[in-house]
C-alpha positions in Angstrom: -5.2 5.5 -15.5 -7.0 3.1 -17.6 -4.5 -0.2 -16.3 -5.5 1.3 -12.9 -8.3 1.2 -9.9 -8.8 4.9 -10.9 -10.7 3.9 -14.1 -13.4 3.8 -12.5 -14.6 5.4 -8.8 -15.9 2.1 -7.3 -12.7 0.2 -7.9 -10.6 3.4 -6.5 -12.7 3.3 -3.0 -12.4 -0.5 -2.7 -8.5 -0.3 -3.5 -6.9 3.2 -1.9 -9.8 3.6 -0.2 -9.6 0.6 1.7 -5.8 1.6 2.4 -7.0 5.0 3.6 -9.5 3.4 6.1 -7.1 1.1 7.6 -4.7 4.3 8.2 -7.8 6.1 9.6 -8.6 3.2 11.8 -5.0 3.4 13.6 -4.9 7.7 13.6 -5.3 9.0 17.2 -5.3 12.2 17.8 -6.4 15.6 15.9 -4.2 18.1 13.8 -1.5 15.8 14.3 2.0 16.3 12.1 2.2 13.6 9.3 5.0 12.5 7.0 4.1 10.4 4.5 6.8 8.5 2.6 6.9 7.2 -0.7 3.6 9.3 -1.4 3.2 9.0 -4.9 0.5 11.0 -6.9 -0.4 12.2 -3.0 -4.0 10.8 -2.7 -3.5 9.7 1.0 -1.5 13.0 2.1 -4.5 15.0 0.3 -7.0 13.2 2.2 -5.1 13.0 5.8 -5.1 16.9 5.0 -8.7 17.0 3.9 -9.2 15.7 8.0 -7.4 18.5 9.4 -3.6 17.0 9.7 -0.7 19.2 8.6 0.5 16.2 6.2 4.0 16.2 4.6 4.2 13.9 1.4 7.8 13.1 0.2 8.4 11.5 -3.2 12.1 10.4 -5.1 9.7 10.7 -8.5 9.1 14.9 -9.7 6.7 14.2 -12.1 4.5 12.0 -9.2 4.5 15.2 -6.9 3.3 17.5 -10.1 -0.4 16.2 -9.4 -1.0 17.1 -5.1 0.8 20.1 -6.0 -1.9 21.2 -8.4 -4.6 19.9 -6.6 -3.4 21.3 -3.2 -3.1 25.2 -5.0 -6.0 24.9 -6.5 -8.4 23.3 -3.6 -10.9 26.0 -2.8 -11.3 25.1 0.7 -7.7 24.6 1.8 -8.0 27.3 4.5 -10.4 25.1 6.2 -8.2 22.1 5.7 -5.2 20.8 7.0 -1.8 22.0 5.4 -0.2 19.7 3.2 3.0 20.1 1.7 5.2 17.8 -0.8 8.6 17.6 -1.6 10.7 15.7 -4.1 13.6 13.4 -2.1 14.7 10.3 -2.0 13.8 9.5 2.0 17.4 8.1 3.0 18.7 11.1 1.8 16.2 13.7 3.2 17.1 15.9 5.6 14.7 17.4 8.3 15.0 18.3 12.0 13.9 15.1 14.5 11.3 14.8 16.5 9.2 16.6 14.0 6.4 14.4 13.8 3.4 13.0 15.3 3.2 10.1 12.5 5.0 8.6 10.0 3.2 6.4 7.1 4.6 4.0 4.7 2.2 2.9 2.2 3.6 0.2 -0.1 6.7 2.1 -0.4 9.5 0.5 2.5 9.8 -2.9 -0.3 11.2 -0.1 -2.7 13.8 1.4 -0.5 17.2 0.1 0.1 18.6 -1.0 3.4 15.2 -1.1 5.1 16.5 -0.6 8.8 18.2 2.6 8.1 14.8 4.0 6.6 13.3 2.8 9.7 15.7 4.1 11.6 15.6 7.5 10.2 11.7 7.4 10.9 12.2 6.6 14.4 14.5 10.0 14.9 11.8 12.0 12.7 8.7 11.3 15.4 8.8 13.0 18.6 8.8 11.2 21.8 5.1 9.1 22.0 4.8 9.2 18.1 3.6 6.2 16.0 4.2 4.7 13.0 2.1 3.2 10.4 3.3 0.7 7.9 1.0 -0.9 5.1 3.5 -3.0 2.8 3.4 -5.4 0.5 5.4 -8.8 1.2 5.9 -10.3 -2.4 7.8 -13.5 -0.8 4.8 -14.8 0.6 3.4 -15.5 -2.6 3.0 -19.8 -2.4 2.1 -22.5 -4.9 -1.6 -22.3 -3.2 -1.3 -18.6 -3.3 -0.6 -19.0 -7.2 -3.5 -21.8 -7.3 -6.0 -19.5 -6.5 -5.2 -16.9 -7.9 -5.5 -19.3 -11.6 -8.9 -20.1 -10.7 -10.2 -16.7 -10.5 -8.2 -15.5 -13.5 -9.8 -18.9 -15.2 -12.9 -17.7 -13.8 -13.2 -14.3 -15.8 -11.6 -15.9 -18.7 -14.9 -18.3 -19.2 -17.0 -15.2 -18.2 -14.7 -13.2 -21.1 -14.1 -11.2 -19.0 -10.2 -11.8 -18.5 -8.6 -9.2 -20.6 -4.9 -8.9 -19.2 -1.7 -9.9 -21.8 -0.7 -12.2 -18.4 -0.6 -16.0 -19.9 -3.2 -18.4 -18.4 -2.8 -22.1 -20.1 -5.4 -25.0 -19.5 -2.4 -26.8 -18.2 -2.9 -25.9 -14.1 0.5 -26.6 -13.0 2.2 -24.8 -15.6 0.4 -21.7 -15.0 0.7 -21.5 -11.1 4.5 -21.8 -11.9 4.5 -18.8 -14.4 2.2 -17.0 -11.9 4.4 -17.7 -9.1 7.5 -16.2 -11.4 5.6 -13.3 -12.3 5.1 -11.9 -8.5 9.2 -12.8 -7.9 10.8 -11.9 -11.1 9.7 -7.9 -10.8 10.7 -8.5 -7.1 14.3 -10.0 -8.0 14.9 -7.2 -10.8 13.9 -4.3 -8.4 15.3 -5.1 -5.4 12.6 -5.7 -3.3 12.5 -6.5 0.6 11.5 -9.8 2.1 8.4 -9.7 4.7 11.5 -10.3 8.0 14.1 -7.4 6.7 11.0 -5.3 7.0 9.7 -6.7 10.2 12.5 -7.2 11.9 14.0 -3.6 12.1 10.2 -2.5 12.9 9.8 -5.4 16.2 13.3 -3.2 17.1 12.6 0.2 17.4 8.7 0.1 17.9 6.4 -1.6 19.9 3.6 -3.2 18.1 0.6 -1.8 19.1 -1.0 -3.9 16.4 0.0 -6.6 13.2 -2.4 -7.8 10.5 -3.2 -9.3 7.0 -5.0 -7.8 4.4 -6.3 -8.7 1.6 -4.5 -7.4 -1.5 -3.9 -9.4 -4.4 -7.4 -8.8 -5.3 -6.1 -5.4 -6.9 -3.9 -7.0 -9.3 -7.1 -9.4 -10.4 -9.7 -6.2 -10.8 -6.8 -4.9 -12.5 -7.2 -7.5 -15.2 -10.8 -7.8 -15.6 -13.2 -5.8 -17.9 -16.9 -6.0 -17.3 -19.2 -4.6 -19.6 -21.8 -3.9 -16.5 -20.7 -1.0 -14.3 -22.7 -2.8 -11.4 -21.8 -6.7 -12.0 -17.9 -5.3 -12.2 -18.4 -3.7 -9.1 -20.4 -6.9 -7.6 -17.8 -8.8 -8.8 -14.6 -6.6 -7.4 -16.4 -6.7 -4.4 -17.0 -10.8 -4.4 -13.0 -11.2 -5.3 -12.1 -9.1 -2.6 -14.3 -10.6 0.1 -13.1 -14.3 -0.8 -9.0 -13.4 -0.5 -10.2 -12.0 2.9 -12.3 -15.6 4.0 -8.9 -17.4 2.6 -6.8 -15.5 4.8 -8.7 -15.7 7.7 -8.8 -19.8 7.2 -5.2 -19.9 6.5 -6.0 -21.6 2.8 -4.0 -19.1 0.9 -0.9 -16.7 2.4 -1.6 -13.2 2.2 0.9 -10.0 0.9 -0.2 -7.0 2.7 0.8 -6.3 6.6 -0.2 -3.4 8.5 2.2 -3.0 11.4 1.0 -0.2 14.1 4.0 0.3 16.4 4.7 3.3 19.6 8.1 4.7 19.3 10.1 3.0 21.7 12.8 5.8 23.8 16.2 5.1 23.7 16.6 2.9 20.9 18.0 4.2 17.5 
């Protein structure tokens, strides 16, 4: 945990939490039937439980479903709460009746899975007729040379402030490190397979209608990620300042963002 936002509780809530609040947002309804796919360690199935939903986290990874198992056993309040339940599959592969559920959720999983349109597909028979979908995924290919730029001059930033303490290479030489930072977003993305931005989109605009599209901010995690403060509250400040500028770029179209939220209503008849 100590290379991640849960290090330390502030960076967690302005990180997942922020995911879990732009879920929230788009959630209508009450004890509704949740699948969650590609739920990891389970923090957002836990806490869509926690709300009253009957949430179903499915995982290809065993040891990443070892840790909301625990949890969910040992919760003294789960009779109060939603039920959540997990299950080790890969989500291609799954089998489960259709129509089961009120929402399906992708968090930053559909760029892992292959042939993107069948996963979506397979959603689309899962949720019951009106049911919605919720997709929060990360878009490596939009990752441009102004992108790249900015994201040097922060990491130059904390470096001066020593506070830069990642094993990432950051040279004087500008140009040569926007190149290397550039490479280091596509070559993880070219080794693992992961989807462009339009072979997630595109199967999504044909079985759903968008009830709502947007950008958020996001490579802000990976800079937290590599900065150590010695102050609790100026690293928190300063999470908090890193995160607010990516949004401002975004919204003035000076840098490309990575993170879409698609909100689309089942459309009938299409598979």
């Amino acid at each position: 945990m100590k290379d991640s936002p849960w290090r330390q509780p502030y960076l967690a809530r302005l990180t997942f939490g922020e995911v879990h609040n732009l879920v929230d947002e788009y959630i209508f309804g009450q004890n509704l039937r949740i699948l969650d796919v590609g739920c990891g360690r389970g923090w957002l199935s836990l806490e869509l439980a926690r709300e009253g939903h009957d949430c179903m986290g499915i995982d290809s990874e065993k040891d990443m479903i070892l840790s909301p198992r625990k949890t969910m056993e040992s919760d003294p309040y789960k009779d109060e709460r939603g039920k959540p339940d997990f299950q080790v599959s890969d989500f291609p592969q799954w089998e489960h009746p259709r129509d089961s559920f009120d929402l399906v959720i992708f968090s930053r999983s559909l760029h892992h899975i292959p042939q993107p349109s069948k996963a979506v597909g397979k959603a689309h028979e899962l949720l019951k007729k009106n049911g919605q979908i919720i997709f929060i995924e990360y878009a490596y290919d939009r990752v441009d040379k102004r992108t790249a730029t900015w994201i040097y001059q922060v990491r130059r930033s904390l470096r001066q402030s020593g506070w830069y303490k990642s094993r990432k290479k950051l040279s004087d030489n500008m140009d040569k490190s926007v190149g290397e930072i550039m490479e280091e977003y596509a070559a993880p993305a070219r080794k693992e397979h992961f989807n462009r931005f339009e072979e997630m989109h595109k199967p999504l605009n044909a079985l759903f209608r968008e009830a709502h599209l947007s950008w958020e901010p996001y490579i802000y995690w990976d800079l937290i990620m590599d900065m150590r403060v010695p102050s609790e509250d100026v690293e928190m400040a300063t999470a908090h300042s890193i995160m607010a500028m990516e949004t401002a770029l975004i919204e003035a179209n000076s840098i490309n963002p990575v993170l879409f939220c698609f909100v689309g209503l089942k459309q009938p008849g299409k598979s």
